[in-house]
C-alpha positions as CSV (number, residue, x, y, z in Angstrom):
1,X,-6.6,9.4,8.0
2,X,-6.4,10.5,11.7
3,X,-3.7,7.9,12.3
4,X,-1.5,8.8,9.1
5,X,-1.2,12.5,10.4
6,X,-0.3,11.0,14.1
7,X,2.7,8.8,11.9
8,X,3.8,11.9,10.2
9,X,4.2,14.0,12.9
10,X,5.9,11.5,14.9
11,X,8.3,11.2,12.0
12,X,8.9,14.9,11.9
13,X,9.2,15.1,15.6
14,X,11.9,12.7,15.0
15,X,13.7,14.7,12.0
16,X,12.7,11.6,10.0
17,X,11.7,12.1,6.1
18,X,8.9,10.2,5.2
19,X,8.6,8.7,1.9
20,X,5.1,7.7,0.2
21,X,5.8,4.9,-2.0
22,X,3.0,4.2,-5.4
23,X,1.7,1.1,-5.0
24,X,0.2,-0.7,-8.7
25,X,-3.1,-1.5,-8.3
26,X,-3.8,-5.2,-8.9
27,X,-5.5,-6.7,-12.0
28,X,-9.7,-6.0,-12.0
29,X,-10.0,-8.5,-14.6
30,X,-9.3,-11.7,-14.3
31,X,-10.0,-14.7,-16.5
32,X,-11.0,-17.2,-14.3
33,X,-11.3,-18.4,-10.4
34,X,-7.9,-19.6,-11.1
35,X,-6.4,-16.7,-12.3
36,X,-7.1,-15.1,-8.9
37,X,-5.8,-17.5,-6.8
38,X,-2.5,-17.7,-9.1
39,X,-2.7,-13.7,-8.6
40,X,-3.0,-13.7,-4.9
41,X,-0.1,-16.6,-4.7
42,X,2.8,-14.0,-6.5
């Protein structure tokens, strides 16, 4: 956490805007070990 607030005040020292992004969690269920590999591969 330490080192996010270091980042955003470098990026306010700059006059940069920073911009937080979602991110979609991945898929918890999966139907098989192949279905995780063909996951991770996309």
């Amino acid at each position: 956490m330490q080192h996010m607030q270091h980042l955003f005040d470098y990026l306010s020292d700059t006059s940069s805007l920073p911009l937080l992004c979602f991110i979609a969690a991945p898929p918890v269920e999966l139907e098989s070990l192949m279905d995780v590999f063909q996951q991770t591969d996309e």
